[in-house]
C-alpha positions, 0 to 999 in steps of 0.5 A, spaced: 628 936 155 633 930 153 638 930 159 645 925 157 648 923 164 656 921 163 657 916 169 662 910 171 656 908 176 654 901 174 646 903 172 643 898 168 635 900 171 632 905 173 629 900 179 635 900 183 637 905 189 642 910 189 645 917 189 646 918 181 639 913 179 635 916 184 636 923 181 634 920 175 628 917 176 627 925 179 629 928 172 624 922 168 618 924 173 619 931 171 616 929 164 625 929 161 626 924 157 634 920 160 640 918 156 645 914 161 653 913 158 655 908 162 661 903 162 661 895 162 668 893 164 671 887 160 670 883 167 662 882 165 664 879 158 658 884 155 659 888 148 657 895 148 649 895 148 643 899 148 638 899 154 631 902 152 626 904 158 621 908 158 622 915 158 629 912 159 635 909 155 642 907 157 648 905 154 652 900 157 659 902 153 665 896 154 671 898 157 677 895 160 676 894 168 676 900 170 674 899 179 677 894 182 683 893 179 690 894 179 693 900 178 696 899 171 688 896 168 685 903 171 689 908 169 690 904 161 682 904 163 681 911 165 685 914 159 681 910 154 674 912 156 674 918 153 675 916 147 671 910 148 664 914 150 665 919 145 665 914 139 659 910 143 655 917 144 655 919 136 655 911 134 647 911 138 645 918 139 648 922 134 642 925 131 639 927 139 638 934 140 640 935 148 639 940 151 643 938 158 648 934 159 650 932 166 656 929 168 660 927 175 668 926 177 669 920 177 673 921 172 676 928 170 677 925 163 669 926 160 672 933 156 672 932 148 664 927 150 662 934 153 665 940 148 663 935 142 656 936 144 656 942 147 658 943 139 653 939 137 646 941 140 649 948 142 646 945 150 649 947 157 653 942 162 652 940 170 658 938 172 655 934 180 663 935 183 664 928 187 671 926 187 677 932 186 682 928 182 688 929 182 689 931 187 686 926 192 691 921 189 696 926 191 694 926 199 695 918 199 701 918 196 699 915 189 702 920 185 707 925 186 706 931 186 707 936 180 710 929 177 708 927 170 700 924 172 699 930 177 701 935 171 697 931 165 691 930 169 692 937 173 690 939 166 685 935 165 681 938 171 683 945 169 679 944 163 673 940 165 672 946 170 672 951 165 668 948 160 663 946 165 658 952 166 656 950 173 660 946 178 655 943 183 659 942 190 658 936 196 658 941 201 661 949 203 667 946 205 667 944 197 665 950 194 671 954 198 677 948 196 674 949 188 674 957 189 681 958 193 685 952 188 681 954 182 683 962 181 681 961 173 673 959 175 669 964 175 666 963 184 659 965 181 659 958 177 660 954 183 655 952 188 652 947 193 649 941 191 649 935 195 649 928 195 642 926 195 637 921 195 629 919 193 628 919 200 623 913 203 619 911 210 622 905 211 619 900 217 623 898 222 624 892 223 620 888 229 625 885 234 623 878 232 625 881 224 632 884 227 634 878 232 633 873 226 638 878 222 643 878 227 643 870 229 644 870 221 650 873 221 652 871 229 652 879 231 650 880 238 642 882 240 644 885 246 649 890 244 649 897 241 651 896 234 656 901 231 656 899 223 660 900 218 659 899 210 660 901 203 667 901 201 674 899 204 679 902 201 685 906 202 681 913 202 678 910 208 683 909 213 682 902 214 688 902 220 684 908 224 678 903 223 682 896 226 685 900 232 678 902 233 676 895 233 682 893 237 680 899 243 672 896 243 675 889 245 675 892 252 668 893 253 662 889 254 656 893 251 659 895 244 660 892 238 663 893 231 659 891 224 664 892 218 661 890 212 664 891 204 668 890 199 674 893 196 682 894 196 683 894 203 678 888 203 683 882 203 688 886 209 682 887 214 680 880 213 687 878 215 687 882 221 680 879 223 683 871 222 690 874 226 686 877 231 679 874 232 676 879 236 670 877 240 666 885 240 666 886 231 665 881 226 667 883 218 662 881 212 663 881 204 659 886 201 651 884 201 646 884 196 642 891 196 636 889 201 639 885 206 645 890 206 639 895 208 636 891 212 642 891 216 643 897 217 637 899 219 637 892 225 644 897 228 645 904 232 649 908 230 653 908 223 660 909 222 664 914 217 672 914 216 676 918 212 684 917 211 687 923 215 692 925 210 686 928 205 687 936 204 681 936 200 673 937 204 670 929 202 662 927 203 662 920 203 655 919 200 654 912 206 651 917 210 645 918 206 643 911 208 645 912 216 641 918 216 634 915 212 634 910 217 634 915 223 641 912 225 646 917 229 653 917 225 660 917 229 666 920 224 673 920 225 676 924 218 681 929 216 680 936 219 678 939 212 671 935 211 666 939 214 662 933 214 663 932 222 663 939 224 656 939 220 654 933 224 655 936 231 652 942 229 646 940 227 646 935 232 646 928 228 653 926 230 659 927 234 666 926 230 673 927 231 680 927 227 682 920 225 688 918 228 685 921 235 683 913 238 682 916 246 677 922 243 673 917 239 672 912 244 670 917 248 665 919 243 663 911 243 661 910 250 657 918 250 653 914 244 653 907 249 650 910 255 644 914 251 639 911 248 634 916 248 640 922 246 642 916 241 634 916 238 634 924 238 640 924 234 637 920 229 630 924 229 635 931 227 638 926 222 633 924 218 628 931 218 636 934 216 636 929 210 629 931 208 631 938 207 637 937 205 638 931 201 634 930 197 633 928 189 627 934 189 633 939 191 638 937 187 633 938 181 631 945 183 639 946 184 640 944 177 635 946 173 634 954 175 639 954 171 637 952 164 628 955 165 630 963 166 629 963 173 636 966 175 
């Protein structure tokens, strides 16, 4: 089958690891030929071009800044690709015959991309439902609800689940928002399929190995290490995490390990200059390799999310923290299922963010057990390899397109 893939994740190979390149890789080693759109922001200095590997071609299209940027740049940007993939995808691939295309929120705006090769090939299409835009800018306070954006792209949204024939979703809680706010979507088209990746038996590091990381980056041997990487930004609900960090500055056994990039960045780096605390340390965002070795040289991951959020979240950070047999300890909102899920299944503790004396609580239950610490990550891992991996979101997708429902 020739498989087009719409994305903004910045995919040059089919090397790197990630949720979108993993699942790639899954569709070319099932003998599919792949077609990646994805975006080359204006900040690389790079013209539209084409990437050709085997069994897999990418096309890198420019666009404006479209992450990372201000407000204003993004949103121009976001409104552009639509047109800007469109006229990419019939300039290189207008004579392909897809039989799938495949495509993820961020964003919603891939609309007229979709219909016009649906039209064209007369294929099916997959939308892997990871962002649920609008209204999660709503729950910030970056947009207004029912305002002039909220209704425009309200609009976009409606029509992306409409001319989707499936809607994968990150979790159950994600199926039943889809459901209950999306009354024109037909239930029987939305279904579970979660963040996954090509799942690895990575070594853990020697003592000698993880004692020379961490004198590298002056983070302590002898504490357990609760780290939090990825993205820090404000669906993160970086104040929870400083209020955590300035609640650890009272113990002796714990430290914090924040490490990452992002619009809240510059404000967190602030507050560490203004604070130096002595239990946690901030590092910039890290090459792949040595962001993995890290990780694996902790105890336990961190996972936050803005109490404000009235749409069930999934972060896929906890994929990496699970692959590395690590316990996760959560602080989100009350209607991500992530946490409730952790707890049950027995990988995780969580509370609500903004609750600091429950979530301290749950510190000093993860600090005093090494052993339950280590059993926590055990479930984790065995829970990621039969949940999470690329194998079962290819199944997920592809029953639908070989007869087999």
């Amino acid at each position: 089958m020739n498989i087009l893939f719409l994305s903004l994740s910045r995919i040059e190979n089919m090397n790197s690891r990630g949720i979108y390149s993993d699942l790639m890789r899954e569709f070319i080693n099932r003998g599919n030929d792949v077609y990646i759109a994805s975006p080359t922001e204006r900040r690389f200095g790079k013209p539209t071009h084409l990437i050709e590997q085997s069994h897999c071609r990418i096309l890198k299209i420019r666009t404006l800044n479209i992450q990372k940027t201000n407000v204003v740049e993004k949103g121009i940007g976001t409104l552009l690709l639509e047109r800007q993939f469109d006229k990419a995808i019939r300039k290189y691939w207008g004579d392909v015959r897809f039989d799938l295309v495949l495509y993820s929120t961020p964003p919603i705006t891939f609309n007229k991309v979709i219909e016009r090769v649906k039209g064209r090939c007369g294929c099916r299409s997959y939308l892997m439902l990871k962002d649920i835009f609008p209204q999660n800018a709503v729950d910030l306070g970056m947009m207004k609800q029912g305002g002039f954006l909220h209704k425009m792209f309200r609009k976009k949204e409606e029509r992306l689940y409409e001319i989707s024939d499936k809607i994968g979703c990150m979790s159950p809680a994600n199926c039943a928002y889809v459901i209950k706010h999306n009354p024109a979507v037909d239930p029987a088209k939305v279904e579970l399929c979660p963040n996954a990746i090509e799942v690895t038996d990575i070594p853990q590091p020697t003592q000698a190995e993880r004692s020379e990381l961490l004198e590298k980056f002056n983070i302590p041997v002898d504490k357990t290490l609760f780290i939090y990487g990825g993205n820090l930004g404000k669906p993160q609900g970086i104040d929870f995490l400083l209020r955590v960090i300035e609640a650890n500055e009272g113990r002796d056994n714990s430290y914090m390990v924040v490490v990452g990039s992002g619009t809240e960045y510059p404000k967190i780096a602030r507050w560490f200059e203004e604070h130096a605390p002595k239990n946690a340390g901030l590092l910039s965002a890290l090459p792949k390799q040595e962001y993995d070795s890290l990780v694996r040289a902790c105890h336990v991951g961190l996972i936050f999310l803005d109490p404000r959020f009235s749409i069930p979240n999934f972060p896929s950070r906890l994929l990496s923290y699970l692959e590395n047999r690590m316990p996760v300890l959560l602080a989100t909102d009350e209607n991500t299922d992530m946490g409730r899920i952790a707890e049950r299944e027995g990988f995780g503790l969580w509370t609500e963010n903004g609750k600091i004396d429950a979530f301290m609580e749950r510190v000093e239950c993860m600090v005093e057990d090494d052993k339950r610490m280590r059993e926590m990550g055990e479930k984790g891992y065995r829970f990621l390899c039969e949940n999470y991996t690329v194998n079962r979101s290819y199944q997920a997708i592809m029953r639908h397109f070989r007869g087999d429902e």
